[in-house]
C-alpha positions in Angstrom: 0.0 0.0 0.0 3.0 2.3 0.5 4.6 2.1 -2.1 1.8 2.1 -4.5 0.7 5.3 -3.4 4.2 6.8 -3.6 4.6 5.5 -7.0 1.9 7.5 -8.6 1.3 10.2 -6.8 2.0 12.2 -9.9 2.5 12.0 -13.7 6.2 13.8 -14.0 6.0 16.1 -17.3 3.1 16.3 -19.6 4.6 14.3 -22.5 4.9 11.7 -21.1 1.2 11.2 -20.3 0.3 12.8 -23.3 1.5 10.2 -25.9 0.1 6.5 -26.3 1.5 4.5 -28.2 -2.0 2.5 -28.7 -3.5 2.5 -32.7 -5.6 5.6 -32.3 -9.6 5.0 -32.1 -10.9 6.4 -35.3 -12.8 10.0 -34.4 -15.6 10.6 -36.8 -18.3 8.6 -37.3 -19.6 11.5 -40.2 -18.7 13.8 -42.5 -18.6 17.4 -42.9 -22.1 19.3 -43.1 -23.5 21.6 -45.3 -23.0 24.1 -42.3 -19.1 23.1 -42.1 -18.5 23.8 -46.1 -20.2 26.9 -46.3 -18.1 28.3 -43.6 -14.9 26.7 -44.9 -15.7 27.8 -48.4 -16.5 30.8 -47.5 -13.0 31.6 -45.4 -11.5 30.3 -48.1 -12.7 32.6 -50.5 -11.6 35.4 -47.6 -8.1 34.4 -47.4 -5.4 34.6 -50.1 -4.5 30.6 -49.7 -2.5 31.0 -53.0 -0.1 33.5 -51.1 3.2 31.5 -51.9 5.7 33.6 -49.4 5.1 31.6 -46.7 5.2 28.6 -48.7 8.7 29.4 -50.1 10.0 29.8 -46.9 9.0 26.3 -45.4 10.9 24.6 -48.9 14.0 27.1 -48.9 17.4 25.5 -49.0 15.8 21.6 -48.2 19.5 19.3 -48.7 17.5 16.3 -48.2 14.0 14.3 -46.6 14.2 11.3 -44.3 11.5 8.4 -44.8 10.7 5.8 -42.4 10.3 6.1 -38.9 12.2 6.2 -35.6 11.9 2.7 -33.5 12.6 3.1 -29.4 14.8 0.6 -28.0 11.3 -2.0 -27.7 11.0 -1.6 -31.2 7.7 1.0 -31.0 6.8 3.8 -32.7 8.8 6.7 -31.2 8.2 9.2 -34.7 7.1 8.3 -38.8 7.9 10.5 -40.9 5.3 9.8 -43.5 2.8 10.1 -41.0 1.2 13.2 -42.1 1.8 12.3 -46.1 -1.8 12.8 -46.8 -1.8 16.6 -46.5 -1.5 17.7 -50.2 -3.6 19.2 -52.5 -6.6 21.4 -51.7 -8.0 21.6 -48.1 -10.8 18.5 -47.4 -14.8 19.5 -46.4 -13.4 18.4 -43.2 -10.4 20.8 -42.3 -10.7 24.8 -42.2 -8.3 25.9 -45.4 -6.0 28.0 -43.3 -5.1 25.4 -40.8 -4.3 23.2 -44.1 -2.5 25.0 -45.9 -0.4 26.2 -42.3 -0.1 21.8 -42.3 1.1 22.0 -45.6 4.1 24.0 -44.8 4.8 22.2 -41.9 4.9 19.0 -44.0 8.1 20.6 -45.5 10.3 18.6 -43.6 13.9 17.8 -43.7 17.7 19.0 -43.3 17.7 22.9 -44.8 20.7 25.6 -45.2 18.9 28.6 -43.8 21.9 30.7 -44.4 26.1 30.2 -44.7 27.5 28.3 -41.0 23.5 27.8 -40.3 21.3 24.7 -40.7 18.0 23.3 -39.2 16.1 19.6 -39.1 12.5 20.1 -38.9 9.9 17.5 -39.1 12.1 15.4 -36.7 9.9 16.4 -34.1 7.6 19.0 -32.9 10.7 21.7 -32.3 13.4 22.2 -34.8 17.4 21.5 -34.3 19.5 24.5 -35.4 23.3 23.5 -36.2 25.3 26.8 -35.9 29.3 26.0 -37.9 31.9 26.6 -34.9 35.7 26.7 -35.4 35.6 23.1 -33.7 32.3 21.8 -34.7 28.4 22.8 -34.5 27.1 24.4 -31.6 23.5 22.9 -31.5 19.8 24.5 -30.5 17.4 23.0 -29.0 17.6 19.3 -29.3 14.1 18.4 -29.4 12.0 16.3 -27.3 13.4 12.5 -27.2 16.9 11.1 -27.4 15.8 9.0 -30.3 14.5 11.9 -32.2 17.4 13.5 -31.6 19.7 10.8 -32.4 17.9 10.6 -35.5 18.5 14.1 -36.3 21.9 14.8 -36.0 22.7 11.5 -37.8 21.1 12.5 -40.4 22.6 16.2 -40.6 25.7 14.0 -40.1 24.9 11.6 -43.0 24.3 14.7 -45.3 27.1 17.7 -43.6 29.8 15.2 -42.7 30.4 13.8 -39.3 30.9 16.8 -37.2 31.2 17.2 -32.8 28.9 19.1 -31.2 31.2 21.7 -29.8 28.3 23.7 -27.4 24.4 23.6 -27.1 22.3 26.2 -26.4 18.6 25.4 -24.6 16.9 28.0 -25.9 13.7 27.6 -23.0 12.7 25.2 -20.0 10.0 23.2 -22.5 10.8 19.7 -23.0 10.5 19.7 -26.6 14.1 21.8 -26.4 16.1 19.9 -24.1 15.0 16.5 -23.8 16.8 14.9 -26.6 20.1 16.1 -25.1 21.4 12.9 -24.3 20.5 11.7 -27.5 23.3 14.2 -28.9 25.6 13.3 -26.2 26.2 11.5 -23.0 26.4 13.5 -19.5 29.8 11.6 -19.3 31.1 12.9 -22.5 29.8 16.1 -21.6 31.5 16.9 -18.7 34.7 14.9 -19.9 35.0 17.7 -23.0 33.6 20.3 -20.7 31.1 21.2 -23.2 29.5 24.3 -23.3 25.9 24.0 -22.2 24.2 27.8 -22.7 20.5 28.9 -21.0 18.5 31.4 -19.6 18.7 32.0 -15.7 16.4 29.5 -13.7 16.3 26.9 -16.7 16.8 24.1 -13.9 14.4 25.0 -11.7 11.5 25.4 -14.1 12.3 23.0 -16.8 12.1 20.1 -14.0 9.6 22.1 -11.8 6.6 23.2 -14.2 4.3 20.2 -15.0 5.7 18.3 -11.9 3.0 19.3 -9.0 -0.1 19.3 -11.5 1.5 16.6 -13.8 -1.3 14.5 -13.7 -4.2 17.7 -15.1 -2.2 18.7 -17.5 -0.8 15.3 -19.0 -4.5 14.7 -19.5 -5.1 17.9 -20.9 -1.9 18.0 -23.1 -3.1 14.4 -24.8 -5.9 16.8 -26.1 -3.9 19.4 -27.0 -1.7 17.3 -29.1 -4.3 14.7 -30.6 -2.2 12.2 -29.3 -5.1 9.6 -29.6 -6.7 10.9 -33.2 -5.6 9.2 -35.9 -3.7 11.6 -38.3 -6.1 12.0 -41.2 -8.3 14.2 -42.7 -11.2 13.7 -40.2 -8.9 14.0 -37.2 -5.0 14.8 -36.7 -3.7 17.1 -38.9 -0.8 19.4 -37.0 -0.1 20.5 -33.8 0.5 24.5 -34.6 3.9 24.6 -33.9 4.5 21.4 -35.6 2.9 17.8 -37.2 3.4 16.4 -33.4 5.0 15.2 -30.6 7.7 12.2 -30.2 7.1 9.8 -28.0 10.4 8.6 -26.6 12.8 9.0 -23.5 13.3 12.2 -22.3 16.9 13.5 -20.4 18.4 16.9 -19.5 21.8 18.3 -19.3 22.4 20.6 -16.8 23.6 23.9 -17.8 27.4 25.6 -17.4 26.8 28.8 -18.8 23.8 31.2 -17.7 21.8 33.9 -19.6 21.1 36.1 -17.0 20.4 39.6 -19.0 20.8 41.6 -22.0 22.9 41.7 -24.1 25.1 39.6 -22.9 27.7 38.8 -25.3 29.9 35.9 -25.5 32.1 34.0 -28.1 31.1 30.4 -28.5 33.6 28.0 -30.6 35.0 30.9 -32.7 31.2 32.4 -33.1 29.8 35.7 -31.6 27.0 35.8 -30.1 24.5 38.7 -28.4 21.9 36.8 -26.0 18.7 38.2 -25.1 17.5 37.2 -21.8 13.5 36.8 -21.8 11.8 35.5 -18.6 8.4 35.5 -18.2 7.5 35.6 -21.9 6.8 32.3 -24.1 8.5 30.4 -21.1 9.3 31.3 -17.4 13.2 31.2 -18.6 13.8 32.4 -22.0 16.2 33.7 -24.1 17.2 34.5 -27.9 20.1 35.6 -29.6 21.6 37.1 -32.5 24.5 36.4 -34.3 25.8 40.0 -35.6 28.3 38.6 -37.9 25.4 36.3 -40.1 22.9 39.0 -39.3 20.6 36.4 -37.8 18.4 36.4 -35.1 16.9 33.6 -33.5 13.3 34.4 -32.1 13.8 31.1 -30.0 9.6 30.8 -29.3 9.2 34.4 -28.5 8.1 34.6 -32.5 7.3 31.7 -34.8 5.0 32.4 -37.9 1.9 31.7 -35.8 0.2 33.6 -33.1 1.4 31.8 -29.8 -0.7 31.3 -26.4 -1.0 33.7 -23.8 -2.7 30.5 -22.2 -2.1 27.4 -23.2 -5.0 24.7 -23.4 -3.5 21.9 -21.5 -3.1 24.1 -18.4 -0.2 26.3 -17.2 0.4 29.7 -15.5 -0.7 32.4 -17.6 1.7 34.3 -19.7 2.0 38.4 -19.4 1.6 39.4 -23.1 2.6 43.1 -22.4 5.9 41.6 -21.5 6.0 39.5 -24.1 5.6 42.2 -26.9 8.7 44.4 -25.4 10.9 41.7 -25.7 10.2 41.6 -29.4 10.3 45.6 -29.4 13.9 45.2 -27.5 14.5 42.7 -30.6 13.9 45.1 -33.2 15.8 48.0 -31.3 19.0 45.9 -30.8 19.1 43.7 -33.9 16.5 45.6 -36.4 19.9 45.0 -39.1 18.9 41.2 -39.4 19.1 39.5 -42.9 17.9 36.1 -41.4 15.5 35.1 -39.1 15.1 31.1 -37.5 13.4 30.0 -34.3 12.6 27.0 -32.6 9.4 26.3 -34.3 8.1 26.1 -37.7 10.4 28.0 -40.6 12.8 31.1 -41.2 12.6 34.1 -43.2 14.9 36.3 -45.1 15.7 39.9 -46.2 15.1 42.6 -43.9 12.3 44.1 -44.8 10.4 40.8 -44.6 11.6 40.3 -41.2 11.1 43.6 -39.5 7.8 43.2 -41.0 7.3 39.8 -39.3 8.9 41.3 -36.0 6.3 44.2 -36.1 3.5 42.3 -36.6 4.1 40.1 -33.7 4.8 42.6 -31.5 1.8 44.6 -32.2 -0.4 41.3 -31.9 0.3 40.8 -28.2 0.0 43.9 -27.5 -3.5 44.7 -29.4 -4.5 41.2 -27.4 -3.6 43.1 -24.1 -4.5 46.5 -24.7 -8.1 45.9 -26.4 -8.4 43.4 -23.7 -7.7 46.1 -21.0 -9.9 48.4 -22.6 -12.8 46.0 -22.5 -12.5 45.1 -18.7 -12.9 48.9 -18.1 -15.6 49.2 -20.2 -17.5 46.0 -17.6 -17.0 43.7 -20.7 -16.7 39.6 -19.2 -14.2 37.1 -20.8 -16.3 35.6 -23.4 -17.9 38.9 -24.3 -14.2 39.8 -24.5 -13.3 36.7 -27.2 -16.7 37.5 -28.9 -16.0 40.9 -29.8 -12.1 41.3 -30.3 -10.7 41.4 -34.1 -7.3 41.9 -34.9 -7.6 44.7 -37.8 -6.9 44.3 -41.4 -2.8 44.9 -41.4 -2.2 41.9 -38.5 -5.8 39.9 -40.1 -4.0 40.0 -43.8 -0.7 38.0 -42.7 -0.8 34.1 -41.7 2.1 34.8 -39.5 0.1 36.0 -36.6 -3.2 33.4 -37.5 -4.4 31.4 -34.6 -2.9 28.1 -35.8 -1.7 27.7 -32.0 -2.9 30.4 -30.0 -6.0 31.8 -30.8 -7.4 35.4 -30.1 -10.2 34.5 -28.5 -8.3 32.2 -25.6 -5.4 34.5 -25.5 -8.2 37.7 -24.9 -9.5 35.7 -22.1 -5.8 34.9 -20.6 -5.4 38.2 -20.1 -8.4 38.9 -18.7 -7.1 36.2 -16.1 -4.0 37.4 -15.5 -5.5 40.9 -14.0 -9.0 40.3 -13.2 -8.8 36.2 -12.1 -11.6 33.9 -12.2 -14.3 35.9 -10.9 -16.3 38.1 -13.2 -17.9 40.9 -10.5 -21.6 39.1 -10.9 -22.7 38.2 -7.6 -24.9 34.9 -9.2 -21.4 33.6 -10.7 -19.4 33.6 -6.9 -20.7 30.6 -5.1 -21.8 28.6 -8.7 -23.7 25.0 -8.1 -21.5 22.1 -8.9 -21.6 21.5 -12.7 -23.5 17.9 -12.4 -25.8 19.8 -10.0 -26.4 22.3 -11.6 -27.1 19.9 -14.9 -29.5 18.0 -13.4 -31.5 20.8 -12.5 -31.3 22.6 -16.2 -32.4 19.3 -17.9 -35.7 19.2 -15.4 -36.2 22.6 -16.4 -36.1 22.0 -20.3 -38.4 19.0 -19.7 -36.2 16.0 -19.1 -33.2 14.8 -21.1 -35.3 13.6 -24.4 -37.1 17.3 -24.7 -33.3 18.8 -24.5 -31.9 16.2 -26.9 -34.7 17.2 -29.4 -33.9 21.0 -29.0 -30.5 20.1 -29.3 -31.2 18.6 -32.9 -33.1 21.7 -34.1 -29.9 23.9 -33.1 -27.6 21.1 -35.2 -30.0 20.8 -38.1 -29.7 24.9 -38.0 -25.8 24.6 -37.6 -25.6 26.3 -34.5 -23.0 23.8 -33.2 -22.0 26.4 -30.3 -25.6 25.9 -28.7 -25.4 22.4 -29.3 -22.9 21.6 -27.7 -23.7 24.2 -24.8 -27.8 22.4 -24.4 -26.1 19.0 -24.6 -23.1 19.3 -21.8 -25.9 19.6 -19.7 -27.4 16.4 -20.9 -24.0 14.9 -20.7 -23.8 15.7 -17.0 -27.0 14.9 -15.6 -27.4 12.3 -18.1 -23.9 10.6 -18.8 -26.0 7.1 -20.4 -27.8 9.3 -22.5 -26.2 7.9 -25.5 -28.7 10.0 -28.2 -27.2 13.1 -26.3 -23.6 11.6 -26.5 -23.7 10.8 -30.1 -25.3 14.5 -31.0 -22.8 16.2 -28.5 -19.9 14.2 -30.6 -21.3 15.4 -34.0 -21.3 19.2 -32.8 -18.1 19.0 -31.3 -16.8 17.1 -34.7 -18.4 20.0 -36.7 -16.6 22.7 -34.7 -13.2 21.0 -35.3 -13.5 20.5 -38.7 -14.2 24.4 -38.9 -11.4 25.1 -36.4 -8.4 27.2 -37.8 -6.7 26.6 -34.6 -4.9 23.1 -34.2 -5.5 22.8 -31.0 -9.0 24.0 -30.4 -9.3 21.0 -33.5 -7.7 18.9 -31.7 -9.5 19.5 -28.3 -12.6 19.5 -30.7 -12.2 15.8 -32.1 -10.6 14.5 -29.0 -14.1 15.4 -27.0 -16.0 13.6 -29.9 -13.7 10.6 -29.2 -14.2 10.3 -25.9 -18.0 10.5 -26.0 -18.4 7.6 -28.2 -15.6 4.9 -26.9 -15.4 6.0 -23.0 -12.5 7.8 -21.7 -8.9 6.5 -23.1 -6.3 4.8 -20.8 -2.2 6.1 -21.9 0.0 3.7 -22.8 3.2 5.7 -21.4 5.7 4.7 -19.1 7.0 7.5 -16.5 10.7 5.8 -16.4 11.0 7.3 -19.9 12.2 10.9 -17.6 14.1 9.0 -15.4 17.1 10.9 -17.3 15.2 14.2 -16.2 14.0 13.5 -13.2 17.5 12.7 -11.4 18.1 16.3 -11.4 14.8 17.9 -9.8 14.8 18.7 -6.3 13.5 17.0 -3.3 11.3 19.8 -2.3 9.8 19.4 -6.1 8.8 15.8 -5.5 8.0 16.5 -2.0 5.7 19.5 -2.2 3.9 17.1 -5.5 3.6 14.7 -2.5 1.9 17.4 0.0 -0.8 18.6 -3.0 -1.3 14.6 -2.8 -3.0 14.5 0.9 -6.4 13.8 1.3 -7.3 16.7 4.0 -10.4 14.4 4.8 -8.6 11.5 5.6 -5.8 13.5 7.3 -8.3 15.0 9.4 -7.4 14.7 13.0 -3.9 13.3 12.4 -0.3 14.3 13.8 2.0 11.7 11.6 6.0 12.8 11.5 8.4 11.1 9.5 12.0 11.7 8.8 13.2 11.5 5.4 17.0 11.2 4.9 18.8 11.0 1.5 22.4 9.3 2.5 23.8 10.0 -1.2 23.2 13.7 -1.6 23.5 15.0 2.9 19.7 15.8 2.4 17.5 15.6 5.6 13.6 16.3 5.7 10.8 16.2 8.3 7.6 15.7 6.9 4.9 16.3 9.3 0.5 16.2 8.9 -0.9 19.3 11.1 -4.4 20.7 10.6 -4.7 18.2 7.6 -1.9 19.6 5.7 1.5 18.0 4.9 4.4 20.0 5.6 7.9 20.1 5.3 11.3 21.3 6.3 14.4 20.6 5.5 15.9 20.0 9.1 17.9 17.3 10.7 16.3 14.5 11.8 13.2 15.3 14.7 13.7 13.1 17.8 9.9 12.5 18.1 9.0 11.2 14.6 7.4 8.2 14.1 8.6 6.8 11.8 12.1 7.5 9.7 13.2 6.6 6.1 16.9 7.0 5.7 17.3 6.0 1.3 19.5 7.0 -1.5 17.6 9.7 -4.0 18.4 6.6 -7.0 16.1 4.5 -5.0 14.0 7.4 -3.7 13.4 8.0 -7.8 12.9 4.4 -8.5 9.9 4.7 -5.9 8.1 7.6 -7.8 8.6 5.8 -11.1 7.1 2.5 -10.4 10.4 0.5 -11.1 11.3 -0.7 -7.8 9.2 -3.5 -6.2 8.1 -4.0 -2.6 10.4 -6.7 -2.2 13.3 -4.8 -3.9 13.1 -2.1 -1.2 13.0 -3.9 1.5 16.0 -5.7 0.6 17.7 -2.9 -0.9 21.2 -1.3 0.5 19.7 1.5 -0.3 16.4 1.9 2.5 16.4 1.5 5.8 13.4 1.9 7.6 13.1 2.6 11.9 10.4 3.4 14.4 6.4 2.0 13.9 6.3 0.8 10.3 2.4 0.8 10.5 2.1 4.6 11.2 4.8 5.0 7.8 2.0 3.2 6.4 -0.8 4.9 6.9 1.6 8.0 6.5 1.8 6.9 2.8 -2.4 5.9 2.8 -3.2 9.5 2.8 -1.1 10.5 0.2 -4.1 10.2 -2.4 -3.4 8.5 -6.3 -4.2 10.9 -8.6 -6.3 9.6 -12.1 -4.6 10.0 -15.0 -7.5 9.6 -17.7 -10.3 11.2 -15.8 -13.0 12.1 -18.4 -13.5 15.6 -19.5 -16.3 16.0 -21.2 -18.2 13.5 -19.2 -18.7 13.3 -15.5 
């Protein structure tokens, strides 16, 4: 009983429970409606689709394409690169015609020259590699998400550029998908035996091991949403993730870092190369930076700017990002290195001349801060969130230019972040501060309409009319106070279908199709394996795992209960007192208290094995490694109230 509830009392890092390596259940049980085409015909008539700029830019200076896919170590699917080969031609009934031809370009894929001493690999995962030519070899961006996609990569840039050393790296942020492959490019042994340069932004640790760590298990859920991980990638389901086709699904590691970004400009000489850093925290990422290099004349935008409006908020759940911030960086950008000839970043594909760039630069600058200032002026005007998302429209110079199109972020969620990050969750009406729960409140809506049949038939008058929104708002409350209803879940699927066919957002598709999935084959179990960040998890700290551990308690079980345990880590001269009080779990890192209960004296490799589920009850009571004194049945129920959270708890379903 201990140990099961230590070993999941939290999913790690969203990636890992947002991929499965299960077939994906096919989505959509119909086609597109009448409804659906005349809104994607008539966007597509709206938008110049045949604009070939953008287009140019994704196939500019492509060396070669891999084929195939990458096999993990079990011989699974870790990333196919002819996954997404169906997205050619004209946009399908099924898929908005701006997010296809936005999939289009990212189905340019490959090893690319972006400019003299620069390449990138994109389409090895969702992030992109940049190989920057040092004296000594290449110093490397961002090596993607999984070892194996990044083993991948840079033996195929070796394969086609000759068989270079990396001679520094560079994490350009503290999101997985730019530092978790590191060890795929080289070993932390070989590393620290050639001292190689390892380059990020102050606190890159701390958050890239800290962020999805206490609410791992919410957002993994979420992020399988975000990502599609379950849709099939086809025409009626997966078609891109915004920023890229979509995620590996491999092992994940981290490098720690030697050299710190800390502020700007901070210049340094890497391998024979000059480079001006640009430190960024709080933007895109809590620790951030980009960098220009003034003798190419290029500037990496890192994720600050990518040719697609970004979140403020993201859909599977993080802290919300301060867009006015986030727009003077890119200001700063254009003041300090307004000269640059190239422009590359971690995401999607560069651009050239500059003109085109400070263009690009501008009109992402302006976007966040439109978002926050129309936003602003809204609140002050009384104006709620989803009035907010309702009425704001970027004009016609940011509108005209698929660089800043919601293909990620979208204007309506990113209005409503802001609105969050000043204003919070309550809206100032008095009826909306002490809500009824939603199944509650579901049950009585449905009585009011007449019972569940009477809904489900109004329901079907708002489909036939193409008012999916309504739909889908009449039949959550079926869902809820109904969840066998299975006319209401089938209806509820077709609306939500309708809307993500019509999406221009990937991710409001994906959350779109995903919700239709779930509603017609039950809510979908992972097939992921946390030991895949046991690479990245040996360097986050105690207090991390320990403070995931006190969100764990169940205060009503707690209730009443003075438990103290000392927790000793012999490897690494770490001592903890853990200690329930007022049904809360505290600790402090102390020596050990002479009235504990209970005391656990282990090394932090066995202490890991414990979170991840790979060492047995036996195994730890034999092991070296744990030694256990005082009453072993209060360290029990110590352990029973730490609570196992779900990790495929339904969403659109009670």
């Amino acid at each position: 009983m201990m140990t099961r509830n230590i070993l999941t009392v939290f999913a790690v890092i969203f990636l890992i429970s947002a991929c499965n390596k299960d077939a994906p259940t096919p989505t959509s049980s119909s086609e597109a409606t009448a409804t659906t085409v005349t809104s994607n015909t008539a966007l597509a008539k709206s938008l110049n689709l045949a604009e070939q700029q953008g287009f140019e830019d994704a196939k500019r200076g492509l060396i070669a394409k891999p084929t195939g896919k990458v096999l993990a170590a079990d011989g699974s699917t870790v990333w196919d690169y002819d996954r997404f080969s169906f997205i050619q031609g004209d946009a399908p009934p099924t898929v908005n015609p701006s997010l296809w031809r936005h999939a289009t370009s990212n189905n340019e894929v490959g090893l690319f020259k972006v400019a003299e001493g620069i390449h990138q690999l994109r389409g090895f995962d969702i992030a992109n590699i940049t190989l920057i030519d040092g004296k000594t070899g290449w110093i490397l961006v961002d090596p993607l998400t999984t070892r194996e996609t990044a083993a991948a990569a840079i033996a195929f840039a070796r394969k086609h550029l000759g068989n270079k050393p990396v001679s520094a790296m560079i994490f350009t942020h503290s999101h997985v998908d730019h530092f978790g492959g590191a060890l795929g490019i080289i070993s932390g042994e070989d590393a620290a035996k050639q001292k190689l340069p390892i380059i990020a932004p102050k606190g890159f640790m701390e958050e890239s091991t800290s962020e999805n760590i206490l609410v791992g298990p919410a957002m993994g859920r979420r992020a399988t949403w975000q990502f599609g991980n379950t849709l099939p990638a086809s025409k009626t389901g997966l078609v891109n993730s915004g920023l890229g086709q979509s995620i590996a699904f491999g092992r994940i590691g981290i490098l720690p870092p030697n050299i710190m970004v800390d502020h700007t400009p901070q210049e340094m000489m890497i391998d024979g190369v000059r480079f001006i850093f640009q430190n960024a925290p709080g933007s895109e990422a809590p620790a951030e930076l980009a960098f220009y290099l003034p003798d190419m004349k290029a500037y990496c935008g890192a994720e600050i700017m990518v040719p697609t409006l970004h979140n403020l908020y993201t859909l599977r759940g993080a802290k919300v990002r301060d867009s006015l911030r986030w727009s003077g960086y890119i200001d700063d950008a254009l003041v300090r290195f307004g000269d640059a000839e190239v422009f590359f970043a971690s995401h999607l594909w560069p651009m050239w001349g500059n003109a085109n760039i400070t263009q690009f630069m501008k009109q992402q600058r302006d976007a966040y801060k439109f978002i926050h200032d129309q936003t602003v002026r809204m609140i002050n005007k009384g104006m709620k969130p989803n009035e907010i998302a309702e009425e704001i429209k970027f004009p016609k110079s940011l509108e005209s230019n698929f660089a800043v199109h919601g293909y990620y972020g979208t204007l309506k969620h990113d209005a409503r972040a802001v609105y969050q990050h000043y204003i919070g969750w309550f809206d100032g009406n008095p009826a909306n501060l002490d809500l009824l729960p939603r199944i509650d409140a579901a049950k009585r809506y449905v009585e009011l309409m007449g019972g569940a049949d009477k809904a489900v038939a109004a329901a079907q008058i708002a489909y036939d009319k193409g008012e999916y929104r309504w739909t889908s708002e009449l039949l959550n409350h079926v869902v809820f106070a109904q969840p066998d209803h299975k006319a209401a879940k089938e209806l509820q699927a077709k609306s939500l279908e309708q809307m993500g066919f019509m999406a221009e957002s990937a991710i409001w598709r994906n959350f779109y199709l995903t919700g239709a999935q779930e509603l017609r084959n039950g809510k979908l179990g992972l097939a992921s394996s946390p030991t895949m960040a046991t690479d990245m998890l040996a360097w986050t700290d105690v207090p991390s795992f320990l403070q995931a551990w006190a969100a764990s308690l169940n205060g009503v079980k707690a209730e009443g209960k003075n438990l103290k345990i000392n927790l000793s880590f012999t490897d690494i001269n770490e001592s903890y007192v853990l200690w329930i009080e007022n049904s809360v779990l505290h600790f402090r890192r102390a020596p050990a208290a002479s009235d504990a209960n209970a005391s656990l004296a282990m090394t932090k490799g066995i202490f890991l094995k414990m979170i991840l589920g790979t060492a047995g009850i036996s195994e730890m009571l034999t092991s070296d490694e744990l030694k256990i004194s005082g009453s072993k049945l209060d360290l029990i129920s110590f352990f029973g109230l730490l609570e196992k959270p779900p990790t495929t708890f339904p969403i659109v379903s009670p």
